[in-house]
N, C-alpha and C positions, 0 to 999 in steps of 0.2 A: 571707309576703306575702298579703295579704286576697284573695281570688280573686272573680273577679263570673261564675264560669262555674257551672251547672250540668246535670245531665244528665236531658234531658227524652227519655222512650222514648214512642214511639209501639206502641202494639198493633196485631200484625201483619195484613191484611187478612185478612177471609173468605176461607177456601178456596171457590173452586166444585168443585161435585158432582163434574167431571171428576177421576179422580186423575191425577199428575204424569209425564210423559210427556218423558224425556232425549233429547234428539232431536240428542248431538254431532254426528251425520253426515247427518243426515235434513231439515234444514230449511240452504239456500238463501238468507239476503239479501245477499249483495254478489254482483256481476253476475261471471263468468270473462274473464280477459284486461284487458287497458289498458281504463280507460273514458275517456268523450270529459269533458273542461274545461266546464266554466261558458264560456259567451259574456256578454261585458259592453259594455255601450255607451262609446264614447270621449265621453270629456268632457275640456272646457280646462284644461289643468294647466298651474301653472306649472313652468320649468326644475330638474331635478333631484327630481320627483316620478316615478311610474308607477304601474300598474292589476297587481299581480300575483293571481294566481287559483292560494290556498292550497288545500291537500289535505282539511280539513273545512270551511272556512271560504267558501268560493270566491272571488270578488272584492275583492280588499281594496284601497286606498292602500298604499303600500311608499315610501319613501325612492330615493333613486339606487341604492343599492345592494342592493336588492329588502327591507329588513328593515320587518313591517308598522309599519303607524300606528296607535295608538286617542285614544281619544275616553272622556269620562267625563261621560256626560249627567247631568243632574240627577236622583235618588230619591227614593219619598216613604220614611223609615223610620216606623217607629212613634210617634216620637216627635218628629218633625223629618225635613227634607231633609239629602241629602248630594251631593257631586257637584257639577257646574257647570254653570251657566246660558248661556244663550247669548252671546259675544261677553264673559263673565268668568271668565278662568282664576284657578283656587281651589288649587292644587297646587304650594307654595311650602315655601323650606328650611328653614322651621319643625319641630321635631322634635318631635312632642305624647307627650307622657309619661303622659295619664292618656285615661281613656277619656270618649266625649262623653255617656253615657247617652242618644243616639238610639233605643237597643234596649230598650224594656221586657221584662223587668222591672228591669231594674237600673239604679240611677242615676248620674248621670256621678261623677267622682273616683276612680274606683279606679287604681292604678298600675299602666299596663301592664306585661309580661313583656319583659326583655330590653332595659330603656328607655335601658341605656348603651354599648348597641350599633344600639339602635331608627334606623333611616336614613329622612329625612326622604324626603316625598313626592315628589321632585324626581330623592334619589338615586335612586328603583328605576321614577319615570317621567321620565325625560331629557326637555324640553320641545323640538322639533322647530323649529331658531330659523331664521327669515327673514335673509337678508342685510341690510345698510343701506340696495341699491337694490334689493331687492325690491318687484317692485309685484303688487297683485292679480289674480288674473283670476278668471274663473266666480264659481263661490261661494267658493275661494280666497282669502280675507281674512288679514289679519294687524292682531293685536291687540297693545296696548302695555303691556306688563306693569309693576306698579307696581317689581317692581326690574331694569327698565330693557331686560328682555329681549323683541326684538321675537319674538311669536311666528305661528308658521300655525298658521292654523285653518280648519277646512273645513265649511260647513254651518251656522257660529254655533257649532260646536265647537273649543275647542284641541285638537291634535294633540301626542303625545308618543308615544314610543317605548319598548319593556320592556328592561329589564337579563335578563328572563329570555330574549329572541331569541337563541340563539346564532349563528344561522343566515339566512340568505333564506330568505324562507316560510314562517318556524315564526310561531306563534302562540298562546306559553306565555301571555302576559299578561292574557289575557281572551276568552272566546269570548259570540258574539251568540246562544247559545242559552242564555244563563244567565238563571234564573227564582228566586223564593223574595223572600230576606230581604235579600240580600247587594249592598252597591252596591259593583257590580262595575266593570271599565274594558271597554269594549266596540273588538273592530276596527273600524276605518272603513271601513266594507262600499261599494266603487264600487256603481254603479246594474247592478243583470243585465241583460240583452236579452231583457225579456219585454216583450211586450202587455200594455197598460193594466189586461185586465182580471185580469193574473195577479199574483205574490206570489212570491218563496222565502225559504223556511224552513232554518235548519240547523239537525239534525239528527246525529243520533250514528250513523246510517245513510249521510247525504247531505245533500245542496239539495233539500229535499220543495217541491214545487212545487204550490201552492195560489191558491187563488179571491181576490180581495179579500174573501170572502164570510169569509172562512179553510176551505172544503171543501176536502178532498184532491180531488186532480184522479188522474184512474186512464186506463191503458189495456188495450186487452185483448188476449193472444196469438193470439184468432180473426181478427184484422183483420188485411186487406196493407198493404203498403206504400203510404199515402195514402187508403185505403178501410174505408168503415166495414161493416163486417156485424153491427152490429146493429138490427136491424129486429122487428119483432110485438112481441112478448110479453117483449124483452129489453128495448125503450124502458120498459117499466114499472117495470123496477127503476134501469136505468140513462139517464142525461142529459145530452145532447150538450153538450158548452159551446159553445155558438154564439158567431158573431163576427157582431158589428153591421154594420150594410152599409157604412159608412163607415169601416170600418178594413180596413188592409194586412197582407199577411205584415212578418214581423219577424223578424230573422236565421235562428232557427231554427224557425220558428214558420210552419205556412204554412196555407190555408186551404181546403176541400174544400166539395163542394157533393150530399152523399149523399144529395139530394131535390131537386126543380125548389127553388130560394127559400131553401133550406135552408143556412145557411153555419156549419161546424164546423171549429173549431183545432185543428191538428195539430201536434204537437211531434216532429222528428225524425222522421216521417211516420207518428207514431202516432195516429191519430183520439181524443180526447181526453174523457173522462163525468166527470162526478158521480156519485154513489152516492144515489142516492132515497131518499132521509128519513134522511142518515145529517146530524151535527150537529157542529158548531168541531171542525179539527184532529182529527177521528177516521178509524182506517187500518181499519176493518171490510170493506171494501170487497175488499181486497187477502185476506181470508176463500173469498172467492168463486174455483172455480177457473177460472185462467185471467186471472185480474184482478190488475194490481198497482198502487202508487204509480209518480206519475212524478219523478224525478229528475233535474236537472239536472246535477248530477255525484255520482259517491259516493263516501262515503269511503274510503280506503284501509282491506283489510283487516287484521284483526289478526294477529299472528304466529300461527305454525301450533299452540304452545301453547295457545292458545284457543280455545274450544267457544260453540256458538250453542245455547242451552238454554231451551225452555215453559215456561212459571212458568204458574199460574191466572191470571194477570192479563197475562200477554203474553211477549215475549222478552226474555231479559236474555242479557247476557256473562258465559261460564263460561270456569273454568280446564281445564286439562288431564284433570282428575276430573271435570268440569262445575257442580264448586261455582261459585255468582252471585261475579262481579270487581265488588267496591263503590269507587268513588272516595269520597275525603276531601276536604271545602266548606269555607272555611274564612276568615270576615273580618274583622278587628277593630274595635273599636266607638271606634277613634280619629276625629276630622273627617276625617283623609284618608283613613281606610278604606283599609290596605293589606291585602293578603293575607295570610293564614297557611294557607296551604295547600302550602306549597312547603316541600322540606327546608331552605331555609337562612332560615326562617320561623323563630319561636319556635313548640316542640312543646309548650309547655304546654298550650296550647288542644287540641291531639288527644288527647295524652296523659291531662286530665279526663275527655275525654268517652267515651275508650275503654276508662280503667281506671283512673279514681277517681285518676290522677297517679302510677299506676306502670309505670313503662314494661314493665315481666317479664309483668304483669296485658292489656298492651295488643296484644303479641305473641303472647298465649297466645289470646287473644278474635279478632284483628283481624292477622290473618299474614300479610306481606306475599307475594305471587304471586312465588314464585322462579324464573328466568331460569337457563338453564344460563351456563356460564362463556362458550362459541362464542355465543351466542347472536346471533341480528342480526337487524335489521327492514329494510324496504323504504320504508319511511314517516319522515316527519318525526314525526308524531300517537304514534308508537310508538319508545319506546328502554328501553337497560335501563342501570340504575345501580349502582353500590355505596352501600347504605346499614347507619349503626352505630346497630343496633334499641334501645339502651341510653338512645341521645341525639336519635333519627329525624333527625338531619341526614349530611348527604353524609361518605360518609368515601372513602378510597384503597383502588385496587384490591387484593386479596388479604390489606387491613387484618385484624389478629388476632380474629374476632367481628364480623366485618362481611360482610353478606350481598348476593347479586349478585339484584336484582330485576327484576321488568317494571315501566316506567312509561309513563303518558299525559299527552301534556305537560309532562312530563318531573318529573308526579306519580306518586309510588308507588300500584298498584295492590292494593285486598287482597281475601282471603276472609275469610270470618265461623264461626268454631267452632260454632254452633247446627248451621248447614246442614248436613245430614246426606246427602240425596236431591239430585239432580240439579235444579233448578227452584227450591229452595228460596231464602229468601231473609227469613230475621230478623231483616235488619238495614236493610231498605232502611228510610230517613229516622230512621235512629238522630241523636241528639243534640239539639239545639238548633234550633227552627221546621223542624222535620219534616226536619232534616239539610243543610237549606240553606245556615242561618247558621253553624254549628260541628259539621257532623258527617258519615255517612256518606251514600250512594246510594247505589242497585244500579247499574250501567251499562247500561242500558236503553235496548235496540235498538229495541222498541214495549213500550208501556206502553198498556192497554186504558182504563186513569183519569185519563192525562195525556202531555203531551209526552213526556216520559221521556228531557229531556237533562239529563245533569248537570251 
């Protein structure tokens, strides 16, 4: 079969001057003990919908039965849109066999992998159907589908459901921090309880809570509860976010007055800054001691297998050695844009980009993170599976050649054979548009050059 994949390596970033500093026990970022839930605004839903408040994700739409909703807004790719428009669902039981050439460099006609098993867009996203007397409410609309299915949709988007949900609450089909290449299916994120002038972000950390401006919003260990003490010579690096006189506290959100005139938002009754002269979505801030990001809720942590490890360029997720955990990106260049990043995916696309199409070559390079057999997690975001490394799809437990892994999302997680030192990290954006479209990440806790969610 003619293959349209190739394997495009990125050269590893500059090292800084600093050398590399293993820090499995030494650095701190998920909070000890339960942490508190995302608060989200009630809005008018109609019967048989709810607001559930996922473990990375936080507020999403859910069905009756808590399992999420997405949404698949419209992309630009390189070469064409993909995705769908407001008020037209594009996601029909068409089974597309060749690829669209949206992706330069390659043009559309090639035969996809696996095209006699390939499941239309329909089967792996279930269209989320309205009754006969269903009626609207809110933004709660339903649209009339040309083969005849009424569907909901929320926001000028159709709503569908993942075959990958096992569960209430999980959220294998798509995450809203996904960036790059790949037109992805996004959750249907309910509204948070913040004030106008705030924002959240998700994060591979949490709900990063940010400015409309997109500045990280910080607070800081010296302050009490409700009260700010910073004053002189600290206003000059740091800045209050003030609340207009015309606005209220909001759930969680309340507001202090650390100067006659003076009105600053408090989150959880943390007095709440900026970081002075720092620029979009950067956590340099949290550098400072005493200083951290604010979070809305955090993610669950990871199994105790896993190490929190300095790289030059920020934090990433190490294994139990504290080699960098890289996840696998993975979307085809069909109109519907399914995934291939899942084992019951075609491996052909990994298996290119990891070892030239052989899987012995791609195990030896790119090894998956192994899980003891007990092994268990406390999270949805975290599980372990049995996978057969010969084929990368799912096999049966204690199968002859088949190994017991960690996954996320209930994606296999790997390490990289270059990594040698703790911090290292030679494979981050291996593949295809920097690892986005067909290939690997580091799993990047903070990233100093960018978001750092995979």
């Amino acid at each position: 079969m003619k293959s349209s994949l190739s394997l495009k390596r990125l050269l590893v970033l500059c090292l800084l001057a600093n050398p590399l500093l293993a820090v499995a026990s030494g650095v701190s970022v998920w909070p000890e003990g339960p942490g508190k839930k995302e608060q989200f605004e009630p809005v008018p839903m109609p019967p048989g919908f709810q607001i559930v408040v996922t473990e990375q994700e936080g507020p999403v739409f859910a069905d009756a039965a808590g399992f999420t909703l997405y949404q698949w807004p419209v992309k630009q790719l390189r070469n064409g849109p993909v995705g769908e428009r407001k008020g037209q669902p594009d996601c029909t039981r068409t089974v597309y066999t060749e690829n669209s050439g949206l992706m330069s460099p390659y043009p559309g006609g090639f035969i996809l992998p696996e095209v006699e098993t390939r499941p239309s867009c329909l089967d792996v996203w279930p269209a989320v159907v309205a009754d006969k007397d269903a009626k609207p409410v809110g933004k709660w609309t339903i649209a009339e589908r040309q083969d005849g299915i009424r569907q909901w949709v929320y926001d000028g988007y159709a709503l569908y459901r993942s075959v990958l949900d096992e569960k209430p609450g999980e959220v294998n089909g798509g995450h809203s921090g996904a960036s790059g290449e790949v037109g992805v299916r996004r959750p249907a994120e309910a509204p948070s309880m913040v004030p106008p002038q705030f924002k959240v972000e998700t994060t591979l950390l949490g709900r990063m809570l940010l400015t409309n401006e997109n500045l990280s919003v910080y607070a800081s260990s010296r302050d009490a509860a409700g009260q700010s003490k910073c004053t002189g010579a600290c206003l000059d690096e740091w800045k209050p976010v003030l609340a207009p006189a015309y606005v209220k506290p909001r759930g969680e959100f309340a507001i202090i007055e650390p100067s006659p005139g003076i009105r600053q938002w408090t989150f959880r009754d943390q007095p709440l800054y900026t970081h002075v002269g720092e620029t979009f979505f950067k956590m340099y801030g949290s550098d400072k001691p005493g200083w951290h990001n604010v979070y809305t809720q955090h993610t669950p942590k990871p199994p105790a297998d896993f190490t929190v490890q300095e790289s030059p360029t920020g934090l990433v997720l190490g294994d139990s050695r504290g080699k960098t955990v890289y996840v696998y990106n993975c979307a085809d260049d069909a109109l519907d844009q399914l995934a291939c990043d899942h084992p019951d995916s075609p491996q052909v696309y990994r298996f290119t980009v990891c070892g030239g199409g052989d899987p012995k070559a791609c195990l030896e390079r790119f090894p998956y993170v192994p899980a003891d057999r007990g092994a268990k997690s406390d999270s949805l975001v975290w599980t372990t599976m049995w996978i057969d490394p010969m084929t990368g799809k799912k096999a049966k437990a204690e199968q002859a050649g088949a190994l017991h892994v960690w996954a996320y999302r209930k994606r296999p997680v790997y390490t990289h054979y270059r990594d040698k030192a703790p911090g290292d990290m030679t494979a981050d954006q291996w593949g295809e548009f920097y690892g986005y479209r067909n290939g690997y990440k580091a799993f990047w806790l903070r990233s100093d050059f960018g978001r750092g969610a995979p």
